[in-house]
C-alpha positions as CSV (number, residue, x, y, z in Angstrom):
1,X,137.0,19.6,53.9
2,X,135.9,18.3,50.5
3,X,139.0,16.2,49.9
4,X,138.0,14.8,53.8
5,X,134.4,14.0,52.7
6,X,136.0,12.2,49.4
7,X,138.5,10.4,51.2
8,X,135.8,8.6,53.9
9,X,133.3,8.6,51.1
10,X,135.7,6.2,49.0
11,X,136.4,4.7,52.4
12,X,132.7,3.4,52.8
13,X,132.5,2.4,49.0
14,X,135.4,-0.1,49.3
15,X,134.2,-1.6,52.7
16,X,130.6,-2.0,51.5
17,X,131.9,-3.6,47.9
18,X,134.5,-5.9,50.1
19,X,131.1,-6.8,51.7
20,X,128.6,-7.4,48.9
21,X,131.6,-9.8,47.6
22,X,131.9,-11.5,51.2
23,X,128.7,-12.4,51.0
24,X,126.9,-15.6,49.9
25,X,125.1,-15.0,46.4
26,X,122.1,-16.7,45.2
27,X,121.7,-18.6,41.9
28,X,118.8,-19.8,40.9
29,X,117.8,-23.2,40.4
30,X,116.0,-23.7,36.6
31,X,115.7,-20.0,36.6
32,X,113.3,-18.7,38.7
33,X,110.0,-20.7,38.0
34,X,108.4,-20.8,40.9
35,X,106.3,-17.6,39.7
36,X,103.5,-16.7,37.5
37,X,104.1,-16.8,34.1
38,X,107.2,-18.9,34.2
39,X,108.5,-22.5,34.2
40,X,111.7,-24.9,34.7
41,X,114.6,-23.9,32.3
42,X,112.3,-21.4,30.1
43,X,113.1,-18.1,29.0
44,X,110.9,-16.3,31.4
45,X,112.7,-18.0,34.3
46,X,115.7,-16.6,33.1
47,X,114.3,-13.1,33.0
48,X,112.8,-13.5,36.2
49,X,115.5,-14.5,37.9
50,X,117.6,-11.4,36.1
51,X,114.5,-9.1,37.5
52,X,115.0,-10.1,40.9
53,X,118.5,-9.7,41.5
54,X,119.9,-13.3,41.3
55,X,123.8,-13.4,40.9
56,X,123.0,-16.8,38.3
57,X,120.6,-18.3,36.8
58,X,120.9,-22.5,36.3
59,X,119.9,-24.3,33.4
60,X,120.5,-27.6,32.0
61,X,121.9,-28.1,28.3
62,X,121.7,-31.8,26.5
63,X,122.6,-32.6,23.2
64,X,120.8,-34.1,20.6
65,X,120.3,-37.2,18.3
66,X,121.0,-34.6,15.0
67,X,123.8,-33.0,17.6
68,X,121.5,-29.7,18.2
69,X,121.9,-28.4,21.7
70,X,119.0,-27.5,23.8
71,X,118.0,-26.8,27.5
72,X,115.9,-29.2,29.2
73,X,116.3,-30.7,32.5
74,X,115.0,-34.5,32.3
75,X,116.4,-37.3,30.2
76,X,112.8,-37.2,29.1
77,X,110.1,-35.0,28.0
78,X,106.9,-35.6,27.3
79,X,107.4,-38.7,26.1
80,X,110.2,-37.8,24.0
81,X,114.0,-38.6,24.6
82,X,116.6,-35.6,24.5
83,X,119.2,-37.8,23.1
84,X,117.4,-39.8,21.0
85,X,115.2,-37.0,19.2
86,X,115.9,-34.6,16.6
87,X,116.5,-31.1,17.7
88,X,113.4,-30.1,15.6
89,X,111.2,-32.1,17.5
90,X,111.9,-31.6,20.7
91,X,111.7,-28.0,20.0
92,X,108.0,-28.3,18.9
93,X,107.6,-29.2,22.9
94,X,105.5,-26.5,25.1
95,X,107.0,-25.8,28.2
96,X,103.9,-25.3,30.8
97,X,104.1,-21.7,30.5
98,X,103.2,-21.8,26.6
99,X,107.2,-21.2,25.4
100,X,108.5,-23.6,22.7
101,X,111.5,-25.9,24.4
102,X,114.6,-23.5,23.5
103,X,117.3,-24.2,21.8
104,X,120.9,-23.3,23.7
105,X,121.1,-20.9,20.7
106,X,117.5,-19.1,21.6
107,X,118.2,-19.6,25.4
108,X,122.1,-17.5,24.7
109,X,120.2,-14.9,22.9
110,X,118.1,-14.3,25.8
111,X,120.9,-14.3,28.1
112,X,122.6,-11.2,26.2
113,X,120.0,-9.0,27.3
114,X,120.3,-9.9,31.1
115,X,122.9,-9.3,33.9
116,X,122.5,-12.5,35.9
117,X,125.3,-14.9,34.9
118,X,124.6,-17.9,32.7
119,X,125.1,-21.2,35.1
120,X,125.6,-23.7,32.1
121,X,125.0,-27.4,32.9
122,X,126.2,-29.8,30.8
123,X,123.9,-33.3,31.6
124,X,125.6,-36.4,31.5
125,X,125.8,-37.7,28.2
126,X,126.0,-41.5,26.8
127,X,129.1,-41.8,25.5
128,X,132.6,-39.3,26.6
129,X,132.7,-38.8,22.7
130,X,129.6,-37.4,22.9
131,X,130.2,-34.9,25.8
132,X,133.5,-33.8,23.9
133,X,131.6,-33.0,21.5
134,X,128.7,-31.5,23.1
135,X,131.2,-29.4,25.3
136,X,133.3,-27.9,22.0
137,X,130.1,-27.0,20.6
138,X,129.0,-25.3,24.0
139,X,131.8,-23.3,24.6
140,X,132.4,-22.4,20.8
141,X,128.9,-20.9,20.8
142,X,129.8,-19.2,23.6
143,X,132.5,-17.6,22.0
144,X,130.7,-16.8,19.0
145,X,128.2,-15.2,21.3
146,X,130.9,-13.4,23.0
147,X,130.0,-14.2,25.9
148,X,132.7,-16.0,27.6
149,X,133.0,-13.5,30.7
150,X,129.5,-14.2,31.9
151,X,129.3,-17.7,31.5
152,X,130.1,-20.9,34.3
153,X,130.3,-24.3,33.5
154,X,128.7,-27.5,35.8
155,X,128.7,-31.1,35.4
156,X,127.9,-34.6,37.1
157,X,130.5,-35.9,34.5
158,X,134.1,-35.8,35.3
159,X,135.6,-36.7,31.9
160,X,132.8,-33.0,30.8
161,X,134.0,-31.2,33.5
162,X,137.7,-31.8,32.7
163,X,136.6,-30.9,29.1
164,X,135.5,-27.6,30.1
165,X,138.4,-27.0,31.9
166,X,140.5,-27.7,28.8
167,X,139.1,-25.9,26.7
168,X,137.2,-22.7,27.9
169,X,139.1,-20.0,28.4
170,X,141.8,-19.9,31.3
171,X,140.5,-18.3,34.2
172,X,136.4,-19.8,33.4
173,X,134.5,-20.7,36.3
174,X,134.2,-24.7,36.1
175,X,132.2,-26.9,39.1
176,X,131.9,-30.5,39.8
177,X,128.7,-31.4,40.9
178,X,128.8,-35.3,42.1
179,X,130.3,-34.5,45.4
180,X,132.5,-37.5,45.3
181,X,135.9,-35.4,44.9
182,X,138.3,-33.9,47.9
183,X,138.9,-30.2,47.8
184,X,142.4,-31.4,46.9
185,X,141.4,-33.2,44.1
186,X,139.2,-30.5,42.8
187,X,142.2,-28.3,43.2
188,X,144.3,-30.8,41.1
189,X,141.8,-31.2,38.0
190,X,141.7,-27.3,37.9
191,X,138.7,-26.7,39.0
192,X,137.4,-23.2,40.4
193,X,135.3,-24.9,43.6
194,X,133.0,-27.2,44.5
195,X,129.3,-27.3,43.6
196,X,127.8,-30.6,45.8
197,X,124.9,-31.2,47.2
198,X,124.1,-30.0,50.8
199,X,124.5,-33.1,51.8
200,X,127.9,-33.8,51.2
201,X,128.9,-30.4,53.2
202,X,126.5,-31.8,55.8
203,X,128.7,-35.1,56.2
204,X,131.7,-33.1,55.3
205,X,131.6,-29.6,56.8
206,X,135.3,-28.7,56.8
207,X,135.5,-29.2,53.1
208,X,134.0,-25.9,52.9
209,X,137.2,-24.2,55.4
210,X,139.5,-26.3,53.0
211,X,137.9,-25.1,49.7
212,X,138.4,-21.2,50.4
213,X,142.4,-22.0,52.1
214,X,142.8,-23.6,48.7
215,X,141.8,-20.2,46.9
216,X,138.4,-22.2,45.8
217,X,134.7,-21.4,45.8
218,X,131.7,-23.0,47.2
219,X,128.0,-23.7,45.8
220,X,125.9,-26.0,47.2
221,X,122.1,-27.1,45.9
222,X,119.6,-27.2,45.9
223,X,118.2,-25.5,48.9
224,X,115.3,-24.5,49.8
225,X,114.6,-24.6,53.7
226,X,115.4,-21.4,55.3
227,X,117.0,-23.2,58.0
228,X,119.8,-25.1,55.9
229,X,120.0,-22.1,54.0
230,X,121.2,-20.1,56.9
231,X,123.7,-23.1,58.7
232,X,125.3,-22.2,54.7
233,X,125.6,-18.4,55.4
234,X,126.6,-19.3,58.6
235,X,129.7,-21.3,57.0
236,X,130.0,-18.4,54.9
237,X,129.7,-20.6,51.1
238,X,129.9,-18.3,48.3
239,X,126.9,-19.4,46.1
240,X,123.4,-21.4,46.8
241,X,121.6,-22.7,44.6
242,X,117.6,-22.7,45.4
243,X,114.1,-23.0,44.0
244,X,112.9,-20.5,46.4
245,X,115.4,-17.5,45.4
246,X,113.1,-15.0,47.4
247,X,113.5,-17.0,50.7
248,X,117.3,-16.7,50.3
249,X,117.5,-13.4,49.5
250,X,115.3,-11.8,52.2
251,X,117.7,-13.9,54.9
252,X,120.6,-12.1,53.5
253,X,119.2,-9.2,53.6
């Protein structure tokens, strides 16, 4: 009777893990900032988006003038340019939450003592040199921070996303963002999916079908109306990316 209950027990396990991995994840967008206490690509939205259950959190990595990497979203901030300023500087910047602009170094640290995975965007640099050599640094501190299993890699760039690919580890989750790729393409640069805007899937619904035939995975941001949230479900896409994490999760639920 005992090896009965452990058999259908192990049954249920396996069907309910099959369907937590069926099911479309949420990652979100800056971290989660749209709560007290927190702001766009700070530490706290990284921590808030850990307490609340989020598969990823997003943030945005440039480099600088003096070749420091930090995480910022805008070319810009407050007045000052991310690749025309001095790591020091720009990290004198308050965030509107009170933090100091991190460093990637500060932001990594941070990231060890959470569960969500780290969704690391490279922007789009001015030069390809300079994205070579923002993406070695990247994914040598990564290393060094062992924490190659928990990172993925984004990017508007082609020439930075078939960096990544090239040299992160085999087998690490890297996305194309600029929607302007086939899934066959995608497949043929060697990347893991597709991360586009919704609007690309919009005009182009059955790349979503020809993404998961090809073994490849889906994101797709940044949403934030329930209703184009749930057409995504719907479609069954493995990952959205939102500002309004809450919204997404209580429709999965």
């Amino acid at each position: 009777m005992n090896f009965k209950k452990l058999i259908s027990t192990s049954i249920l396990m396996v069907a309910t893990i099959c369907y937590i991995q069926a099911q479309t994840r949420v990652i979100a967008h800056r971290g989660f900032w749209k709560t007290e206490g927190s702001a766009q690509n700070s530490i706290a939205a990284l921590q808030k988006a850990d307490s609340i259950g989020c598969y990823g959190s997003e943030f945005d990595v440039w480099m600088t003038k003096d070749n420091q990497l930090v995480v910022n979203h805008d070319a810009n901030f407050k007045s000052k340019s991310m690749e025309k300023s001095n790591g020091k500087e720009l990290m004198e910047l308050q965030l509107d939450n009170g933090e100091k602009l991190p460093s990637l170094k500060q932001y990594l640290k941070a990231g060890k003592k959470v569960n969500t995975r780290l969704i690391l965007e490279l922007k789009s640099l001015n030069s390809k040199q300079r994205e070579t050599k923002a993406v070695e640094q990247v994914v040598a501190m990564i290393k060094k921070m062992k924490l190659e299993d928990r990172v993925e890699y984004i990017a508007f760039s082609l020439h930075a996303t078939k960096e990544f690919i090239r040299l992160a580890p085999a087998g690490t989750p890297v996305f194309y963002l600029n929607g302007d790729l086939s899934p066959k393409e995608l497949k043929e640069i060697g990347c893991a999916g597709a991360d586009y805007h919704l609007g690309v899937f919009k005009k182009h619904p059955e790349w979503i079908e020809e993404l998961h035939k090809l073994g490849m995975k889906v994101n797709v941001w940044t949403v934030n109306k329930a209703e184009d949230m749930q057409w995504l479900i719907d479609r069954k896409v493995d990952f959205i990316t939102t500002n309004e994490p809450l919204v997404l999760q209580q429709l999965l639920k």
